[in-house]
C-alpha positions as CSV (number, residue, x, y, z in Angstrom):
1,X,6.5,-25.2,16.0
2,X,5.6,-23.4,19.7
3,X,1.8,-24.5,20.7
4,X,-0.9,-21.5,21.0
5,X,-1.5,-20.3,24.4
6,X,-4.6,-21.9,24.4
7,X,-3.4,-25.3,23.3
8,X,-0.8,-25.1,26.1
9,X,-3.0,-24.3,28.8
10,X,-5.4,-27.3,27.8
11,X,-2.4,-29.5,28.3
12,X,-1.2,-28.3,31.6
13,X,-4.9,-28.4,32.7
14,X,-4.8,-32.4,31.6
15,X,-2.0,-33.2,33.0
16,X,-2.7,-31.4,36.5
17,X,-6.0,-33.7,36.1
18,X,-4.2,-36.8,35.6
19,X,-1.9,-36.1,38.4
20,X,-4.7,-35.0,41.0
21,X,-6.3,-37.7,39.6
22,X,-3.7,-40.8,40.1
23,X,-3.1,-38.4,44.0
24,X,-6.3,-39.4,44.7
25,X,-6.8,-43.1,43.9
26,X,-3.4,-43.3,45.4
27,X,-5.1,-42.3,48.6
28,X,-8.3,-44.3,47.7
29,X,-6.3,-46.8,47.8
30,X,-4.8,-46.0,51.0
31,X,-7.3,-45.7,52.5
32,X,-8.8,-49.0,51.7
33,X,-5.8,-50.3,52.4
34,X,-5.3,-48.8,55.8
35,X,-9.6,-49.1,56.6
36,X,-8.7,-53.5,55.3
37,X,-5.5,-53.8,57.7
38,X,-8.1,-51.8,60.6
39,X,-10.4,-54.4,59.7
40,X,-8.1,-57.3,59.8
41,X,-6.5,-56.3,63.3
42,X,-10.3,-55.8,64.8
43,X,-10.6,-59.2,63.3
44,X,-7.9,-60.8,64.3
45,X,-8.1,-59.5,67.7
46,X,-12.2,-60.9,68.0
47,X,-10.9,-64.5,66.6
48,X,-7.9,-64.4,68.5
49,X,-9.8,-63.6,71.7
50,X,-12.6,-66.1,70.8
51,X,-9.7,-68.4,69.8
52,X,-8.3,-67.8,73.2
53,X,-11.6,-68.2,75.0
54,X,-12.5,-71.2,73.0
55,X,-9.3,-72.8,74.2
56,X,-9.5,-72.0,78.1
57,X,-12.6,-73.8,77.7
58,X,-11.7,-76.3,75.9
59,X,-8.6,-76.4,78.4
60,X,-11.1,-76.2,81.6
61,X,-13.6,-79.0,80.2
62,X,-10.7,-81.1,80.5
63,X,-9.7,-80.6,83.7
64,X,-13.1,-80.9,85.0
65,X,-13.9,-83.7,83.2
66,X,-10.5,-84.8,84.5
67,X,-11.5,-84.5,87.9
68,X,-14.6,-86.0,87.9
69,X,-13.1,-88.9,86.4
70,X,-10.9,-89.0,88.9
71,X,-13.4,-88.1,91.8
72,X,-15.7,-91.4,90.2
73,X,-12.5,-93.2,89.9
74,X,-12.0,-92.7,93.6
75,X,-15.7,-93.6,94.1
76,X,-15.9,-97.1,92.1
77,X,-12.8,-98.2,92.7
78,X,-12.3,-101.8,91.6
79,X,-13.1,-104.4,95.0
80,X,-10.5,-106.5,96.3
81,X,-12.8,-109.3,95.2
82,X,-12.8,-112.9,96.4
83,X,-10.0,-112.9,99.1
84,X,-7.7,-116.0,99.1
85,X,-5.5,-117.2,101.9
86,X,-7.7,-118.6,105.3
87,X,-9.4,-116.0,108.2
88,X,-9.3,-116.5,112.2
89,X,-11.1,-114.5,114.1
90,X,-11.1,-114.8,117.9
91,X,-14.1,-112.4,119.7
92,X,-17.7,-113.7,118.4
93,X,-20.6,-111.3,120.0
94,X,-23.9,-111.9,119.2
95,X,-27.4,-113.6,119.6
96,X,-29.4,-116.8,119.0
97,X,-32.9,-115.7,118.6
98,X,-36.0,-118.3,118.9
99,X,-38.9,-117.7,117.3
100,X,-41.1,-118.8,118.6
101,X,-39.5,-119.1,122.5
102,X,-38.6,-122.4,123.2
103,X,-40.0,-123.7,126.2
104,X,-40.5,-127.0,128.0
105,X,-43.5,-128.6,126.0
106,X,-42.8,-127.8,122.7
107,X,-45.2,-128.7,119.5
108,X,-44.5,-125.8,116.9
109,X,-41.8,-125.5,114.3
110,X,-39.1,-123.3,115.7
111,X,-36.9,-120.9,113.4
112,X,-33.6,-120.0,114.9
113,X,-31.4,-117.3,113.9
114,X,-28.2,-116.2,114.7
115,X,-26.6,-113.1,114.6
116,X,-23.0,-112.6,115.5
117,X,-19.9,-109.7,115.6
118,X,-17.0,-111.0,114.6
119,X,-13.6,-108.8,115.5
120,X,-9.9,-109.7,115.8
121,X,-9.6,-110.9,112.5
122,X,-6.2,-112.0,111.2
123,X,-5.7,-113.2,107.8
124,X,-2.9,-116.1,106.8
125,X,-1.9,-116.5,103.1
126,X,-4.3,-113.7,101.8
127,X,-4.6,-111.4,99.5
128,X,-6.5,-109.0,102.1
129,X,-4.0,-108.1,104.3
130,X,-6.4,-106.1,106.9
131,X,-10.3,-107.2,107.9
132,X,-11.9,-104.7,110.9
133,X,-14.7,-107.1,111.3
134,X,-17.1,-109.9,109.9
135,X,-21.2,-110.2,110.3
136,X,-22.2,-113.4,110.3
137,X,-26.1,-114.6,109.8
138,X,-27.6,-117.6,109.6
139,X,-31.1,-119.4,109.9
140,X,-31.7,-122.7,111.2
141,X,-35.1,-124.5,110.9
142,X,-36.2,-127.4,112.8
143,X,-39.1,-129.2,113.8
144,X,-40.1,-128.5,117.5
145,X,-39.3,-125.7,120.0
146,X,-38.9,-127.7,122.8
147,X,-35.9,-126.7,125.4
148,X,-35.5,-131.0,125.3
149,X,-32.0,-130.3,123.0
150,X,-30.6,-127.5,125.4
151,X,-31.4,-129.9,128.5
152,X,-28.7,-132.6,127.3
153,X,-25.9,-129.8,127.8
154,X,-23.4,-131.4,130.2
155,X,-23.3,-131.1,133.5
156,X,-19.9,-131.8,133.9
157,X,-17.2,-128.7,132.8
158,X,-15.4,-129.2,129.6
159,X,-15.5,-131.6,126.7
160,X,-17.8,-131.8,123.6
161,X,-21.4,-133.5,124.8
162,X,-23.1,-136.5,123.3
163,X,-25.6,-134.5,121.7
164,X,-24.8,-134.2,118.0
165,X,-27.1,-132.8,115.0
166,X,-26.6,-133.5,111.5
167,X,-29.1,-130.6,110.3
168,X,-27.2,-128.6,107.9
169,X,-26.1,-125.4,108.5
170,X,-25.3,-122.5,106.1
171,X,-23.5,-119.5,107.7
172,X,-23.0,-116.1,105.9
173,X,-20.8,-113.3,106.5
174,X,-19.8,-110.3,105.2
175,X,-16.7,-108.2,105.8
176,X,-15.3,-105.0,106.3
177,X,-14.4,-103.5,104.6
178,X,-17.2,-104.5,101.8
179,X,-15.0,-104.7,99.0
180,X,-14.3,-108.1,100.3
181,X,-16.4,-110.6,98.5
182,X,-18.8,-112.6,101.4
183,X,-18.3,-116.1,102.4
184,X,-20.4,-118.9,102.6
185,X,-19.4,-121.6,105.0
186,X,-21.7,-125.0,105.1
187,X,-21.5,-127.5,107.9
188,X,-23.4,-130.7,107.4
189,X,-23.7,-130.8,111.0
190,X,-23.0,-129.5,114.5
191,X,-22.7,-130.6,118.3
192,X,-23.5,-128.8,121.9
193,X,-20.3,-128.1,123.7
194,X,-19.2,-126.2,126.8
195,X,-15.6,-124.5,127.3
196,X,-13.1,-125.0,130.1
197,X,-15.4,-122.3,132.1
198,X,-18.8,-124.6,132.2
199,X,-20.5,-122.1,129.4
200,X,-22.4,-123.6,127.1
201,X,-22.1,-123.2,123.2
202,X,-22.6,-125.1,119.7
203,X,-19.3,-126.2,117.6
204,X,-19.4,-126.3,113.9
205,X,-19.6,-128.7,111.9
206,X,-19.0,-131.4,115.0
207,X,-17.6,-134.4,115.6
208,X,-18.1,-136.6,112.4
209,X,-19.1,-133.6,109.7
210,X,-17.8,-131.3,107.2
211,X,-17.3,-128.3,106.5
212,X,-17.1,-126.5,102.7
213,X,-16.3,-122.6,101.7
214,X,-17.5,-120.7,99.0
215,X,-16.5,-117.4,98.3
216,X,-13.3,-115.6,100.2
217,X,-11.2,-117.3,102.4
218,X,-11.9,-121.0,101.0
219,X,-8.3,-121.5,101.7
220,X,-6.8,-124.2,99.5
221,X,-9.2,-127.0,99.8
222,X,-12.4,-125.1,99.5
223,X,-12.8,-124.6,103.3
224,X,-12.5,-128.2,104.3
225,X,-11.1,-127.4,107.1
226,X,-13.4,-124.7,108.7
227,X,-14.3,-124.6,112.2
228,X,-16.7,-122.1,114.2
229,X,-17.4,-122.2,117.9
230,X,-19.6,-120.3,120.1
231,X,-20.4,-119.7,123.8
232,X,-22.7,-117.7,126.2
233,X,-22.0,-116.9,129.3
234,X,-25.3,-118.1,131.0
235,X,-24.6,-121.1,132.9
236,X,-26.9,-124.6,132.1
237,X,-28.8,-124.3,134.9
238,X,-29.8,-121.1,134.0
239,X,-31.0,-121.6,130.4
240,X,-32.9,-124.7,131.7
241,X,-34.8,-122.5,134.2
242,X,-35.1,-119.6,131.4
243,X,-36.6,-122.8,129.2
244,X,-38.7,-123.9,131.7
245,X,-41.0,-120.8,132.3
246,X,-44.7,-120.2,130.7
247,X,-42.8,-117.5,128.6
248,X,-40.2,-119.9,127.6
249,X,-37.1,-118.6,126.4
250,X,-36.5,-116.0,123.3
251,X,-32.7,-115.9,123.1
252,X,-29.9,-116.6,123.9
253,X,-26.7,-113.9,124.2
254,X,-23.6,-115.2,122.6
255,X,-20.5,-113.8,124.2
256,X,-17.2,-115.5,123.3
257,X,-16.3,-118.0,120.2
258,X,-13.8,-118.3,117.5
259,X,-14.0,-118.5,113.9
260,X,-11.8,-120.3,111.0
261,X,-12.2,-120.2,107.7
262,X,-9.7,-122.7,106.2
């Protein structure tokens, strides 16, 4: 039975509804869609760029962190430590200092220290191949200041004199470079000597003592074997004069030697 033109009218007009209707949440939905997927890439794009960012960093902190490690590395690197093998060096400059001057009377306690340079430096069975130098101190303490011990230096050129002192000595010295560890040598004794030029000097330990090494270059037999000699080049008649004044004398200048530490 055909609908009334009113009835049919009311169901075009529905339907036109329901289509304009569905249209637009289809473009709602678009829309959101399309406004969501805007969203996401602005997202994405700040998170990846912060991703990014956080990265370099990351990626930069290392490498700094890597270099400074590095740079302390460089700057605390470990020392060579107690050196092993034996030491020779043959130049010695230095000093033997009296305090106070010894002179020809004597009657206070006199403190004597030396202070020495010691270069040309070769090492034998060592774990240091290369040593540029040595400093060598040491303090002596005895009982009077008189010049009576440096008037028994021979007169005659060469040989070891009768003198001999069995006052223990303890020489330190300390290389370069520092990463060697010091040595300690100790000489239960030493004895006046001159060289084959007339010069006087002291020779360590001397004739009936010994000689023991702690620290590098103890050799094998914990420095049994070390030997130290030193020489200025003021003749003996000279120091006794020096000794002999009101002033006394304050020092002496040591300019030649050798030194073993075996």
């Amino acid at each position: 039975m055909p609908l009334a033109g009113p009835v049919k009218r009311h169901i075009r007009d529905m339907a036109t509804i329901g289509t304009t209707g569905n249209r637009h949440r289809e473009t709602t939905r678009c829309r959101r869609s399309d406004r969501n997927r805007r969203a996401g890439v602005q997202s994405g794009g700040i998170w990846g760029t912060m991703r990014r960012d956080v990265v370099h960093a990351v990626l930069l902190g290392a490498v700094v962190c890597s270099s400074l490690s590095l740079v302390g590395c460089a700057r605390s690197s470990p020392s060579s430590g107690v050196a092993s093998g034996s030491i020779h060096c043959s130049a010695v400059k230095g000093s033997v200092d009296f305090q106070p001057p010894l002179d020809s009377t004597g009657g206070s306690a006199e403190r004597v220290t030396v202070k020495a340079r010691l270069s040309r430096c070769f090492t034998t069975g060592s774990s240091v191949r290369a040593v540029s130098a040595g400093t060598v101190t040491s303090t002596i303490l005895v009982a009077t200041n008189a010049c009576s011990g440096l008037l028994q230096f021979p007169s005659s050129l060469g040989g070891v004199s009768t003198p001999l002192s069995s006052r223990r000595v303890v020489v330190d010295t300390k290389w370069h470079p520092a990463s060697i560890a010091p040595t300690t040598a100790i000489f239960s004794g030493f004895s006046v000597t001159t060289n084959d030029s007339g010069s006087p000097g002291f020779a360590f330990p001397g004739v009936g003592h010994q000689a023991k090494v702690t620290g590098s270059f103890a050799g094998t037999n914990r420095g049994a074997l070390s030997t130290a000699v030193v020489f200025t080049n003021q003749g003996v008649d000279e120091l006794a004069a020096e000794c002999s004044r009101p002033s006394g004398m304050a020092s002496i200048e040591l300019s030649s030697g050798e030194v073993t530490f075996l």
